[in-house]
C-alpha positions as CSV (number, residue, x, y, z in Angstrom):
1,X,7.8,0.7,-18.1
2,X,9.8,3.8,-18.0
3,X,13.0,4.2,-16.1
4,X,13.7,7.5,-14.5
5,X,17.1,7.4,-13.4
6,X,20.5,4.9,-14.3
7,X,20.3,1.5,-14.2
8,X,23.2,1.1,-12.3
9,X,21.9,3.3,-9.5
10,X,22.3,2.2,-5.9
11,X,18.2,2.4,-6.4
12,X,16.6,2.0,-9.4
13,X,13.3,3.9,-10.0
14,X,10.7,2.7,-12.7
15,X,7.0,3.8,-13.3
16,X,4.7,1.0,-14.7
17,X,1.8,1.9,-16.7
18,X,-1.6,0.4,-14.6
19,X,-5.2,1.0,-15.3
20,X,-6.5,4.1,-16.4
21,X,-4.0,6.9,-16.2
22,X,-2.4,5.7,-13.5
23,X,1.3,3.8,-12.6
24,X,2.7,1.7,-10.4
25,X,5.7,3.5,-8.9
26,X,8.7,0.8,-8.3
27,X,11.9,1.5,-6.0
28,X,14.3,-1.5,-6.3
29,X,17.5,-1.7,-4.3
30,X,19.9,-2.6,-6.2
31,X,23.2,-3.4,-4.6
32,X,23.2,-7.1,-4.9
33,X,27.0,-7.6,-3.4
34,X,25.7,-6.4,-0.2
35,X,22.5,-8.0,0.0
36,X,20.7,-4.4,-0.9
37,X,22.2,-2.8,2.8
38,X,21.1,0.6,3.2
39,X,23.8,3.6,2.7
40,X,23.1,7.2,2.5
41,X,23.6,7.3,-0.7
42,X,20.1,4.7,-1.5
43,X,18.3,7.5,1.1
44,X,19.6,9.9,-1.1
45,X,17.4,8.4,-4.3
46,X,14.2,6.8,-2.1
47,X,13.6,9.7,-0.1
48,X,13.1,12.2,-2.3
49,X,11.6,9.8,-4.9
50,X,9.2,9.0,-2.6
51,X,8.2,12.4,-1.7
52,X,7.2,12.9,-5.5
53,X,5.6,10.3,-5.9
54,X,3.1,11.4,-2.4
55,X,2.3,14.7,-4.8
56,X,2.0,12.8,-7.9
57,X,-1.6,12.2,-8.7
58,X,-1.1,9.7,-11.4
59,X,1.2,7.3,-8.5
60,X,-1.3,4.8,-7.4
61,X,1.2,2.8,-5.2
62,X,4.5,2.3,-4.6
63,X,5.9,-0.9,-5.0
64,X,9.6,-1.5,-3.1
65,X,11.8,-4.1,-4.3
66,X,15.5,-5.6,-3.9
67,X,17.7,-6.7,-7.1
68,X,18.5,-10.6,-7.5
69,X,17.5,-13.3,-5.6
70,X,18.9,-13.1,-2.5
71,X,17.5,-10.4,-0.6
72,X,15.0,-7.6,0.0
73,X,17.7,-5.3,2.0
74,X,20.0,-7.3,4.7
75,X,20.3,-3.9,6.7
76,X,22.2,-1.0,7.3
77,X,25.9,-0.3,5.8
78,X,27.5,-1.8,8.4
79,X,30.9,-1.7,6.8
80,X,30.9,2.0,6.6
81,X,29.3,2.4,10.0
82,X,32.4,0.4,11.7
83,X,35.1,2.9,9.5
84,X,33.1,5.9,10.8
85,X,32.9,4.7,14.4
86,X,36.8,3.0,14.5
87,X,38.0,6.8,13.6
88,X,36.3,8.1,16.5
89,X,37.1,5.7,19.0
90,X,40.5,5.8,17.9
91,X,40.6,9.8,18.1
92,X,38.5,9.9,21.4
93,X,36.4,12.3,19.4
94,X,33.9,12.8,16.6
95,X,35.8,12.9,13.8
96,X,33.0,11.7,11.5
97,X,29.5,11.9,12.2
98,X,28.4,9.4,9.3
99,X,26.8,7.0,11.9
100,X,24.7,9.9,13.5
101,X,23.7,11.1,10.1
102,X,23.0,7.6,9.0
103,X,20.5,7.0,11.6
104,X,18.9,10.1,11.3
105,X,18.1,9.6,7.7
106,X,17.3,6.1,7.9
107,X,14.5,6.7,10.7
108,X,13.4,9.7,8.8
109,X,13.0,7.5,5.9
110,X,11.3,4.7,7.8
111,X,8.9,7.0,9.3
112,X,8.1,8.2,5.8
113,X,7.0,4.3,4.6
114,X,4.8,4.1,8.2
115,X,3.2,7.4,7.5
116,X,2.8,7.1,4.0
117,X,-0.8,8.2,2.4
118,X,-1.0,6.1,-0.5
119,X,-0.4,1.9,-0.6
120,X,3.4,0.8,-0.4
121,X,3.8,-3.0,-1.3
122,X,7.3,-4.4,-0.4
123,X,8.3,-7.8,-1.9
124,X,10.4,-9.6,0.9
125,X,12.5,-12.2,-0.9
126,X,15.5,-13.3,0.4
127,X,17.2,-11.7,3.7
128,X,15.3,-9.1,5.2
129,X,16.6,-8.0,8.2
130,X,17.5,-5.2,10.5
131,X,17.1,-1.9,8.6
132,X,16.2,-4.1,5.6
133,X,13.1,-5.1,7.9
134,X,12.5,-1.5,9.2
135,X,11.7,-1.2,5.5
136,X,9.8,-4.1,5.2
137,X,7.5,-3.3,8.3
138,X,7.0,-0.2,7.8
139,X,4.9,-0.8,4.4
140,X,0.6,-1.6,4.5
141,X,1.6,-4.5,2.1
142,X,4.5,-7.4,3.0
143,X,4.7,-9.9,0.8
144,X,7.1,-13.1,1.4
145,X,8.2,-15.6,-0.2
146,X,9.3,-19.6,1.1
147,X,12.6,-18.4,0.9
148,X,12.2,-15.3,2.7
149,X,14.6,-14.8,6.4
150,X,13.6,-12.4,8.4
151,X,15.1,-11.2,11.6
152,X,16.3,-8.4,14.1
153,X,19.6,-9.9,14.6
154,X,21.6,-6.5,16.3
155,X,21.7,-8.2,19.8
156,X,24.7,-10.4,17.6
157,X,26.7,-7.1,17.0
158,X,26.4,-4.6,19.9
159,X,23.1,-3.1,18.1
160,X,19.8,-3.5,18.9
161,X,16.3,-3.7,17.0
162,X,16.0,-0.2,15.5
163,X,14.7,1.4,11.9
164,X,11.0,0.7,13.8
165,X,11.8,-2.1,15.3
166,X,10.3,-0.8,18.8
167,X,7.0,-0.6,16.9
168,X,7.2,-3.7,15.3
169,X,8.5,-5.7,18.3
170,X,5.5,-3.4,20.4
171,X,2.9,-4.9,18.3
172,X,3.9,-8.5,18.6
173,X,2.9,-10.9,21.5
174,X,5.3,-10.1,24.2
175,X,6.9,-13.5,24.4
176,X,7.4,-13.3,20.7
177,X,8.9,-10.0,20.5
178,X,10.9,-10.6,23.8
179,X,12.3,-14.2,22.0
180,X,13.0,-12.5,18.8
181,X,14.8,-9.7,19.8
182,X,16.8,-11.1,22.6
183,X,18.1,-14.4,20.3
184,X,18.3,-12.6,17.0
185,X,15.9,-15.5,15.4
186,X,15.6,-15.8,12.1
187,X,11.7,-16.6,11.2
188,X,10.2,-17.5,7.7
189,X,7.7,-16.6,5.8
190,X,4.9,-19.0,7.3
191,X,6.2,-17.3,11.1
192,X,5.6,-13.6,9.6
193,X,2.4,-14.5,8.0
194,X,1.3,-16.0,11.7
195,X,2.1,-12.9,13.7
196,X,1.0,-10.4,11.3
197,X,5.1,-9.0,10.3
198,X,3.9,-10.2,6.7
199,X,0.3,-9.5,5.1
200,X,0.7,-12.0,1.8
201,X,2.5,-14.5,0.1
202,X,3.6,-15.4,-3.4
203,X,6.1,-18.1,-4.9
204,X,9.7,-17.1,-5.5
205,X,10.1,-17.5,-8.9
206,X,6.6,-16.3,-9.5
207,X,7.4,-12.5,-8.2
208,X,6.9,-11.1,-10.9
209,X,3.5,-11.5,-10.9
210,X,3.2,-9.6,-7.9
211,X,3.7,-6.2,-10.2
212,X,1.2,-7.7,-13.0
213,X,-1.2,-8.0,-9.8
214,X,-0.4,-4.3,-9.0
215,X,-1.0,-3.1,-12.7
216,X,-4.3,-4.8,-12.8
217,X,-5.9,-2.9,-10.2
218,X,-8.8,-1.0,-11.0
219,X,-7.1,2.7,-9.2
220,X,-9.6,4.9,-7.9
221,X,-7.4,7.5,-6.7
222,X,-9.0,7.1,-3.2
223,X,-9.2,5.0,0.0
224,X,-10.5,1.7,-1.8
225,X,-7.4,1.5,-3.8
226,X,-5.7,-0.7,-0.6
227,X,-8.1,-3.0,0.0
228,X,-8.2,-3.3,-3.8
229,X,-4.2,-4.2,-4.1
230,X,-5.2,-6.3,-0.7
231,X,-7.4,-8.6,-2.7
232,X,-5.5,-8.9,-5.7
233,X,-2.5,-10.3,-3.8
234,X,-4.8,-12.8,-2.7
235,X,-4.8,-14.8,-6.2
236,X,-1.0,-14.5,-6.2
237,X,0.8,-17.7,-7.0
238,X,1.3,-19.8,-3.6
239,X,4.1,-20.4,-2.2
240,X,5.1,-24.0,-0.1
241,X,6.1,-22.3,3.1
242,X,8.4,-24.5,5.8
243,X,6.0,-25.0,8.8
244,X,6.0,-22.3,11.2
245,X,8.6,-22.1,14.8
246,X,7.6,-19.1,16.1
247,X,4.0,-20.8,17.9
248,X,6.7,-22.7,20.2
249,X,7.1,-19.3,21.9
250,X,4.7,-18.6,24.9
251,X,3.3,-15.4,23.9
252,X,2.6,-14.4,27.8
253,X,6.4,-14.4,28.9
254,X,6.9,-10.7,30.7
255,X,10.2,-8.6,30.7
256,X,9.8,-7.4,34.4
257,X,12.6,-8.3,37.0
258,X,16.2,-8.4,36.4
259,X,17.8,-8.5,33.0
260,X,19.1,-11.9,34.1
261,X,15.8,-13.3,34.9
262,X,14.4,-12.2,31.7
263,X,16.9,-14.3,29.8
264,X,16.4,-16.9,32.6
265,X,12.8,-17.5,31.0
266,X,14.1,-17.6,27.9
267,X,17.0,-20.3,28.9
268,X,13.8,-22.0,30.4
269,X,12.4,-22.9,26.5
270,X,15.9,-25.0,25.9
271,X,14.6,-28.4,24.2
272,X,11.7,-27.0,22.4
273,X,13.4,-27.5,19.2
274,X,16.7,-27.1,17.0
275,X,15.5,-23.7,16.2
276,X,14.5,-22.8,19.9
277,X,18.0,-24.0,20.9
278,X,19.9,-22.0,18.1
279,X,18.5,-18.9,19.1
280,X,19.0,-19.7,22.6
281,X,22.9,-20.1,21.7
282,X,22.7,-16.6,19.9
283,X,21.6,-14.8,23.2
284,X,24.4,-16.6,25.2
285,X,26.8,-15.7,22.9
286,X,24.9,-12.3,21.9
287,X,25.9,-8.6,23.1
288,X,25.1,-8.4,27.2
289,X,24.6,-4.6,27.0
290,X,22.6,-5.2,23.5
291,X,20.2,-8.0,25.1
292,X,19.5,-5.6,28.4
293,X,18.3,-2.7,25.9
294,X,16.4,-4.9,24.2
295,X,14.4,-6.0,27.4
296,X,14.3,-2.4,28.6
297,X,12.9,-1.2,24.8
298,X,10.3,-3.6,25.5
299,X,9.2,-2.3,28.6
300,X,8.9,1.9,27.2
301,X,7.5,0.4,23.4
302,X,4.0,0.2,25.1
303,X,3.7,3.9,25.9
304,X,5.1,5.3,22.7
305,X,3.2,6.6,19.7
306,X,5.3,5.7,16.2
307,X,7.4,8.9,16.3
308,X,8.3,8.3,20.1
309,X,9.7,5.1,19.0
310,X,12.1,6.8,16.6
311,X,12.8,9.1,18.9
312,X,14.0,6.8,21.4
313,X,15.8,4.5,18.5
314,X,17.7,7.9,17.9
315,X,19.0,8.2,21.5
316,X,20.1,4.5,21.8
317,X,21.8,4.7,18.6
318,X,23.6,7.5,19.3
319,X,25.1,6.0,22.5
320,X,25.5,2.4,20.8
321,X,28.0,4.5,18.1
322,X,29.8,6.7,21.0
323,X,30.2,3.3,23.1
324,X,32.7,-0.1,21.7
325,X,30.4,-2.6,22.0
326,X,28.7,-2.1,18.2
327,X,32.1,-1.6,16.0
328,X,33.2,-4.7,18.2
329,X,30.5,-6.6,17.0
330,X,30.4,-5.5,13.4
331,X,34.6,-5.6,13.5
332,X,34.6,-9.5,14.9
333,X,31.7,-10.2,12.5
334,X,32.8,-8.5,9.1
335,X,36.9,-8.0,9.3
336,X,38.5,-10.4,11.4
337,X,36.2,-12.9,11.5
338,X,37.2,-14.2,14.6
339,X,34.1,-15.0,16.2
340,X,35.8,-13.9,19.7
341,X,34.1,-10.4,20.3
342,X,35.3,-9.0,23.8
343,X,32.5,-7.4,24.7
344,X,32.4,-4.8,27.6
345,X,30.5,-7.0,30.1
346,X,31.3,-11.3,29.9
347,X,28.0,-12.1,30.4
348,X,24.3,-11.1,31.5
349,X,25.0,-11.7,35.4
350,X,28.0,-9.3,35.1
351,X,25.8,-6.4,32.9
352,X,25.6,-3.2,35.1
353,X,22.0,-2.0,35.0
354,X,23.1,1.9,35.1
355,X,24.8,1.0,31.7
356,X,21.5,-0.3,29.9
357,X,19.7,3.1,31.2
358,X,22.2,5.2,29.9
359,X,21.8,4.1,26.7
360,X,17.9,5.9,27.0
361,X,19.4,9.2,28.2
362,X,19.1,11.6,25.5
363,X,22.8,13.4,24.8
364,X,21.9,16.0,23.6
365,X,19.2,19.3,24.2
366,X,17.0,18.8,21.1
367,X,16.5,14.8,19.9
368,X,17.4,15.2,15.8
369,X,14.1,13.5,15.1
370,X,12.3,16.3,17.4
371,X,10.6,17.5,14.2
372,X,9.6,14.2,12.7
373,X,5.7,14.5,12.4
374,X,6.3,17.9,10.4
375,X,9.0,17.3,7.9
376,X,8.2,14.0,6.2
């Protein structure tokens, strides 16, 4: 193994010696006290590292990890997303455009994983959620674990599913991805193996074998090499996974009608089970606003290609930092704790619909991700 940058990095970056001449290219996260949440400053390392590693002919896979035991990458930096956003509300100005650059680079980034020409393996232990799952499913190979908690739970903070979550949520059953993103639902690793968010499976304190596995390959260099790593992930050491909750979601529910009778149907599922019920309480208690652009993401995902959805993550982003309802969120969750957020609109009958569609109006001429298919 050879590290190429310092330990103590916000990413650590290792090459691992595989068969032939070739190596295993590893990118490990590796801010633990924030459950590996993504800043600008891990773009800064992954990007570019990634980049190389697309030119580098002896990189026969990229293998993304998160340090300790905890978690894969629990999201975006929050923390410094709230500071950013408090400054401007407070100056009724852009003082600091941090949140705007953040996006931009994170979708960038995500793109990059989606689009990437050779295999990328991520190991999804722990917490993966939010931008930690825009990570996750944006790789060919997921791996989890029976401790792995996976979720898209903006609708809790003012946010909504982004980083690729309109592709991943697109892809799903539409009663699924309606459930999950409107309740915030955590699912594990027996849910994402039934619906196809995770590929494979490996026991939690036998991870590291999923790098041996890796280094074992016999690399061609060419196509074969995915359905190569595909098989050899297969022998991995099994996990016991808790049963599966997310088949208790009827897969034909529709988001057409009112954004009151779309969480109607979902209010409908009350009884179904503990975990049914919890995520029920989320949505109740969950962003107005945030739940009405989920249902109304749903409804454009179908018609957009991959770089659409980016595009359209960028715009609702944009207004989600310029609007209160997202520092509320983060501020109730993360500082004062109160659990009392005081969000814009009391509840889903009271949510102006003009509000939800504003958040898809683009604010500016030229989207920032305009150029995304030609400068990953």
């Amino acid at each position: 193994m050879r590290v190429l940058n310092d330990v103590g990095a916000s990413v650590v970056l290792k090459l691992h010696d595989a068969s032939a001449d070739y190596v295993v290219a590893e990118a490990m996260l590796n801010v633990e006290a924030t459950l590996n949440s993504l800043s600008i400053e891990m773009i800064d390392i992954l990007e570019p590292a990634l980049k190389r590693w697309r030119e580098d002919d002896r990189v026969a896979c990229v293998l993304l990890t998160g340090a300790g035991d905890r978690a894969l990458c629990a999201g975006g930096d929050i923390q410094a997303l709230y500071r950013a956003m408090s400054k401007n509300h407070e100056a009724g100005r852009i003082v600091d455009d941090y949140p705007f650059r953040f996006f931009e680079r994170e979708y960038r980034l995500d793109y990059l994983i989606h689009t990437y020409p050779k295999p990328v393996v991520a190991l999804g232990h722990g917490v993966v959620m939010g931008g930690g799952l825009g990570i996750f499913s944006a790789s060919q190979h997921r791996i989890v674990t029976e401790r792995s908690r996976i979720a898209f739970p903006e609708v809790t903070i003012g946010l909504f599913p982004d980083a690729g979550g309109t592709w991943m949520l697109r892809n799903l059953a539409q009663g699924v991805a309606m459930f999950l993103g409107c309740t915030g639902s955590h699912i594990n690793g027996a849910d994402a193996i039934e619906i196809g968010v995770a590929t494979a499976s490996v026991a939690g304190d036998a991870r590291d074998s999923v790098l041996m596995a890796l280094q074992d390959v016999e690399y061609t260099g060419g196509r074969t090499d995915a359905s190569r790593i595909e098989a050899s992930l297969r022998d991995l050491p099994q996990p016991v996974l808790p049963d599966a909750q997310v088949s208790l979601i009827p897969q034909s529910m529709g988001v057409d009608g009112a954004y009151v009778e779309v969480c109607n149907r979902i209010n409908a599922l009350a009884g179904t089970s503990a975990w049914v019920d919890k995520g029920i309480e989320t949505m109740r208690t969950g962003c107005p606003t945030s739940i009405g652009v989920v249902i109304e993401q749903l409804r454009r995902a179908p018609k957009l290609e991959l770089a659409d959805c980016f595009r359209l993550e960028m715009t609702v982003a944009t207004h989600c930092a310029r609007f209160e309802d997202f520092a509320e969120g983060v501020r109730t969750l993360l500082f004062d704790k109160d659990k009392q957020p005081r969000w814009r609109y009391g509840d889903m009958a009271g949510l102006d619909p003009a509000h939800v569609i504003e958040h898809f109006s683009p604010p500016w001429t030229n989207n920032p991700l305009e150029n995304l298919e030609s400068t990953t």
